[in-house]
N, C-alpha and C positions, 0 to 999 in steps of 0.2 A: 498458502495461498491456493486440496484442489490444484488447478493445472499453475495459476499465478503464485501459490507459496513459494515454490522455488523454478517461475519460470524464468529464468534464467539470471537471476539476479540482476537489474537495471540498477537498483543502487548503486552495486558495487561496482559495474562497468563503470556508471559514471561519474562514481567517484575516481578512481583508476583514470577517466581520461580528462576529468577536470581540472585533478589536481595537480596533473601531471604538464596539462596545457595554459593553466591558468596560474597566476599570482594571487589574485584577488579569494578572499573567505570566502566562502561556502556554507550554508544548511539547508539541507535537502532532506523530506520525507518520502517513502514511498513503499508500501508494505510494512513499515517498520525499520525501513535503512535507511540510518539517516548520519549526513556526513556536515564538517564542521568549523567553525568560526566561532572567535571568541564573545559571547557578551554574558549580561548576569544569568545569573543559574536561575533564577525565575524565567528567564524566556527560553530556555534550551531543555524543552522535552525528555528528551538525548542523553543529558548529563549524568548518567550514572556516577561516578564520583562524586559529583559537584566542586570540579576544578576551573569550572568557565569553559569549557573544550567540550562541541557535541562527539559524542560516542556513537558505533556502529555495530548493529545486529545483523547478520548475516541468517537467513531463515536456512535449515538443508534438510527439509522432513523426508528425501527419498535414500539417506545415508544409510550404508549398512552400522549397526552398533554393537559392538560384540557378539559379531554373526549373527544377527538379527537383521534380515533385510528391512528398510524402510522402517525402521525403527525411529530415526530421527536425531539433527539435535539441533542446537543456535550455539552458534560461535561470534563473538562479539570482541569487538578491538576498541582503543581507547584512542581518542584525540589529543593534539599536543598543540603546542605550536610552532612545529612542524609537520603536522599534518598525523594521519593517523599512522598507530604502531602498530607490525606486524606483531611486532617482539609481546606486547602486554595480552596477545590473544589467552582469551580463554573459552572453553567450548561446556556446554552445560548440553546434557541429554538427561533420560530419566533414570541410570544408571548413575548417574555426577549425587554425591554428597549433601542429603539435604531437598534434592528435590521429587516430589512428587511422583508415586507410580514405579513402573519396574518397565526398563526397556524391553518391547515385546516388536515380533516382526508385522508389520504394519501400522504402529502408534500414528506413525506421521509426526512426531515431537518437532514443534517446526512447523505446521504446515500456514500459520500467519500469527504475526508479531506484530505490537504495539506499544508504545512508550508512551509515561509522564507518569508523575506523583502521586500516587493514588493514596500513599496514607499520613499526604503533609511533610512530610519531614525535609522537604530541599531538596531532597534526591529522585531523579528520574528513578521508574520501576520497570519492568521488562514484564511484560503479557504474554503467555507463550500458549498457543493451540497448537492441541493434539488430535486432531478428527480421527485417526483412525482407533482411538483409545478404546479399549474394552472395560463398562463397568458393572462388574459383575460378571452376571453370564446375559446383559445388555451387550450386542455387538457391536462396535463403531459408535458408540453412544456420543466421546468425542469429550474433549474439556477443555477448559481454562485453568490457567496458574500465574503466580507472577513469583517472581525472581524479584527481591526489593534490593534497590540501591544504597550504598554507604560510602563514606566515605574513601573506603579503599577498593570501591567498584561494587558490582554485582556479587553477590554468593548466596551458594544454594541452601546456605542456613537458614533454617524458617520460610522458605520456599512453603507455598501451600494454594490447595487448590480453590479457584473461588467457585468453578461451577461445571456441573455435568449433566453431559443430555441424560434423557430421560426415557427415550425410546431408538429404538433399535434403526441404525443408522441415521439417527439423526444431525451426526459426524459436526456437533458445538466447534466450534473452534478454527473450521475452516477459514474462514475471513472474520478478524475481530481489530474492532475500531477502537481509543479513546476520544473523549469531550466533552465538557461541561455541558451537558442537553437540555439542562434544567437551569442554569444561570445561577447555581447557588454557591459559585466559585469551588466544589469538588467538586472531583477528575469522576466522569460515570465511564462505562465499558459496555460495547455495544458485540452483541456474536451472532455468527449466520446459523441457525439452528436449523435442521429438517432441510437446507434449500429455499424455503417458503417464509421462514419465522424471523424476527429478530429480538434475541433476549438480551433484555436492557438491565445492566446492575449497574443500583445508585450508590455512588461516593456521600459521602467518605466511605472509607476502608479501614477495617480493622486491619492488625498486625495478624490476626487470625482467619483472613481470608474475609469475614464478614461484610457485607453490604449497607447499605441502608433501606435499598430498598430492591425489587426483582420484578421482571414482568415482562408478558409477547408481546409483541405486534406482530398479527398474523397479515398476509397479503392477500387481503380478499379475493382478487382477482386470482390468483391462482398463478402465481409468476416467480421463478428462480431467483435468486440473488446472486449475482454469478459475481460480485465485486463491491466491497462500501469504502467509502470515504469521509472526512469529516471536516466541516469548515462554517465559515462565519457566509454564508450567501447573499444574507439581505442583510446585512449589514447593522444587525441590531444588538451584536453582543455576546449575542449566546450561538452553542456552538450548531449548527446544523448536521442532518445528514444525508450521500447522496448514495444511488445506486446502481448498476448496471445491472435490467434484468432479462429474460425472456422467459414467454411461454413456457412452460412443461409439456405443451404436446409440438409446441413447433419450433426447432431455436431458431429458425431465420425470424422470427417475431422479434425482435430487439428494443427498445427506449429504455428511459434515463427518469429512473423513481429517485423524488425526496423527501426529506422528513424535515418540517420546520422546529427547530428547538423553541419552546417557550418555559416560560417560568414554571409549568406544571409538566412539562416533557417533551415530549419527540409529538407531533398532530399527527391526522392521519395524512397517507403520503398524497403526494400530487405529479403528475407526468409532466415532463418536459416537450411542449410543441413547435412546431415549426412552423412558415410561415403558412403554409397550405390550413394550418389550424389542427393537421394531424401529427400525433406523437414523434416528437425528433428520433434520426434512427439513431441506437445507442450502438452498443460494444459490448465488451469483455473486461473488459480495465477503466479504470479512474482513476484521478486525481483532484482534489480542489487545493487553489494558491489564489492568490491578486496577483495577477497578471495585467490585467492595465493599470496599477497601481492606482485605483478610484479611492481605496478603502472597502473596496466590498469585494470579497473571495470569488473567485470564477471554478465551472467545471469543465474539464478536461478528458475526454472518453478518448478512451483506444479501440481500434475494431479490427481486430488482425485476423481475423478468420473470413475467408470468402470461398467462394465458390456457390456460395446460395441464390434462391431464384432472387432474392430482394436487388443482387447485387444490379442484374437490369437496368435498375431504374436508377442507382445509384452507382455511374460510373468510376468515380474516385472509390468505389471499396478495393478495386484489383489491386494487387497484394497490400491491402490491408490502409484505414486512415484514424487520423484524429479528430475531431469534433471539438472547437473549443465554443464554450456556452458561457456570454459574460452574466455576472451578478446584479443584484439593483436591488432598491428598497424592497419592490416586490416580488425578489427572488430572481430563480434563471431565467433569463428574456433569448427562448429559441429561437425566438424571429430573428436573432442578430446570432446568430449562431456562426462562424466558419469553418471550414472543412479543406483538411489537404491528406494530400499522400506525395508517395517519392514522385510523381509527376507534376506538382505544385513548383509554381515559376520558386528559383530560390533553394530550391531543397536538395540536397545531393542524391543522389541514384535515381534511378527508374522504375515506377512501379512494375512488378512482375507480378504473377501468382507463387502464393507462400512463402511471399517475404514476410510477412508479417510485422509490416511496419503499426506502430501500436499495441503487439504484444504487450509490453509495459510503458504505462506512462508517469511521469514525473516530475512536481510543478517546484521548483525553487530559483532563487535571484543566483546564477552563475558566474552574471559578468560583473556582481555589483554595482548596481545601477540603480536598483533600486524597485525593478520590475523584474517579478517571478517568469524564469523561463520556462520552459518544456523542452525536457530529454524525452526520448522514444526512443525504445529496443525496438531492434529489425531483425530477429535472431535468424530470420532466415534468408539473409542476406548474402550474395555470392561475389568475390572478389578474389581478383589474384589467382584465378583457376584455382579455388577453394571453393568446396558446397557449402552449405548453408554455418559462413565463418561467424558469421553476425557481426555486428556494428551496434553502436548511440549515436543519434541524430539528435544533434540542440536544437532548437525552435529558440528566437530573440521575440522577444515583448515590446510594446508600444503602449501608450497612452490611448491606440485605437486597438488596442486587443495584439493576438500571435499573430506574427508573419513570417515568410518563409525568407525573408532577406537576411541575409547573412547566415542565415544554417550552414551549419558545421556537420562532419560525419567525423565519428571516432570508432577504432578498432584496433586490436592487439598489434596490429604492424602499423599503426600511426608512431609517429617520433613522439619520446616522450612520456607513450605509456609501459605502462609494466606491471604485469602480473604480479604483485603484492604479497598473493596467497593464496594457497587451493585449499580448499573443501571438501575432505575424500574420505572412506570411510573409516571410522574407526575399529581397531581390532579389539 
């Protein structure tokens, strides 16, 4: 996830304080983490097995791997039902059996993950970017691989890569999506190429890494990808894509690019406005879910960095807000856009500087209800005469979009929760 591959893991937080605080099933995306509840293996992403139980990738691209700093790896656990096992962890790097490459200091192995079927067979697949990957004597060129799922889980047999950049720090892999973008019912894969680029490879998938088809979409305007997400927006079927960008010469420059899927692909992008008629401000992070349960997916930005001149004019950024941006026939409607931070009537704590509430954000149905909520990392969050201990903060869903009513805060000294399992390097 770059700074979000492994900022600090909101999946896992919140899985840890959901599952811990809640009865009710669960499935939750977010970088690639994704936690679970039983239904059929056609709708669970997740299901490496394909035992009806979503499964969980854990991204650690900053891990040392047989003394190899930041070498990288994914560690991923298995859902039951009673909830996910520490005990079935298995951890894949590019030293592990089968897969791809040769652990090296800096790979990033890890650095963004992505799940679903990519070569038909019932079984979720595991997408694994490696930005800092050297190909050749290209540096940081960066790639994709997936890890195909079977019946007795993930393994690195036949593990293979499907794509590498092509120029020198062009670090592929940093943020990589899947989605149907083309509607032709296979799974395509979307990757942030250069900063600037997005390389589109079309499903189906061979067992040989192979595509159907390859191709950029460069960002004319000249603007970062700092974050993609993937969902159904306007509500026509096929999958969409969204963005969180900024400038190259100025990051206080921020809004919310996306890509309409059609039957021929991804369009060209369109900006998300506000009601002023200028570009809503965006963030650092995203997510898209249906959150007012319309039928149509909403986008959900996080903006956890402040101290910028923008911040002026936009008081809720002091430590850090969300933006949620509902859906409609014709896409995100930013004039209905709303905006909170820890000062938001409803919301537990106080905005500060460098809390960074929004750091991560993450859209799924928590209470069973039937509308997607929003968890939010505040990793710089201070409590208990603790520095920056961090917390999840739930956001509840309504029929009229996120409110701050009934938010929750979760963290390591909540009742309840409990560290599951760490992430540490390997020797």
């Amino acid at each position: 996830m770059n700074r979000r591959a492994l900022r600090w893991n909101l999946g896992l937080a919140t899985a840890l304080a959901v599952s811990s605080a809640m009865t009710t099933p669960v499935i939750a995306h977010a970088q690639g983490i994704a936690i679970g509840r039983a239904a059929p293996v056609a709708e669970l992403p997740d299901d490496f097995n394909g035992d009806g139980y979503s499964d969980m990738a854990v991204p650690v691209p900053s891990a040392t791997v047989g003394g190899k700093a930041k070498a990288g790896y994914v560690a991923v656990m298995y859902g039951s039902s009673t909830g996910l096992k520490a005990s079935t962890k298995q951890v894949f790097h590019q030293d592990s059996a089968g897969i791809p490459g040769v652990a090296e200091a800096g790979d990033a192995y890890g650095s963004s993950v992505t799940t679903g079927d990519l070569d038909g067979d019932g079984y979720a697949d595991l997408v694994v970017g490696a930005s800092g990957e050297d190909v050749g004597t290209v540096t940081d060129a960066g790639s994709l691989a997936v890890i195909w799922g079977g019946a007795k889980g993930l393994s690195g047999s036949g593990s293979v890569t499907l794509a590498v950049g092509e120029g020198s720090y062009d670090r592929l892999g940093r943020t990589v999506r899947a989605g149907d973008f083309d509607g032709d019912g296979d799974l395509d894969v979307v990757g942030v190429e250069n900063y600037l680029n997005l390389r589109v490879l079309s499903g189906p998938f061979g067992r040989d890494g192979s595509a159907q088809g390859t191709a950029r979409i460069a960002d004319m305007d000249d603007m970062r990808l700092l974050d993609l997400a993937a969902g159904d927006i306007n509500g026509d079927g096929v999958t969409d894509l969204a963005a969180v960008v900024n400038s190259v010469d100025e990051y206080d420059w921020r809004h919310i690019r996306y890509w309409t899927g059609t039957k021929t692909g991804l369009t060209a992008p369109g900006s998300v406005k506000g009601a002023n008629g200028y570009w809503l401000e965006g963030g650092e992070s995203l997510d898209i879910g249906d959150v007012n349960n319309d039928g149509i997916e909403d986008i959900v930005v996080g903006r956890a960095v402040d101290g910028y001149d923008s911040d002026l004019e936009i008081p809720t950024a002091n430590g850090g807000m969300i933006t949620y941006v509902p859906g409609s026939r014709s896409g995100p409607v930013g004039t209905r856009a709303k905006v909170f931070n820890q000062d938001s009537a409803g919301i537990p704590g106080v905005a500060e500087n460098n809390d960074a509430f929004g750091d991560s954000v993450q859209v799924a149905d928590i209470d069973g209800d039937g509308y997607e909520d929003v968890s939010v990392g505040v990793p710089g969050e201070d409590f208990d005469g603790r520095s920056q201990a961090g917390s999840v903060v739930t956001l509840r869903s309504t029929a009229f979009g996120l409110t701050g009513r009934g938010a929750k805060s979760y963290s390591q000294d909540t009742a309840g929760v409990a560290s599951c399992c760490r992430f540490t390097a390997l020797k």
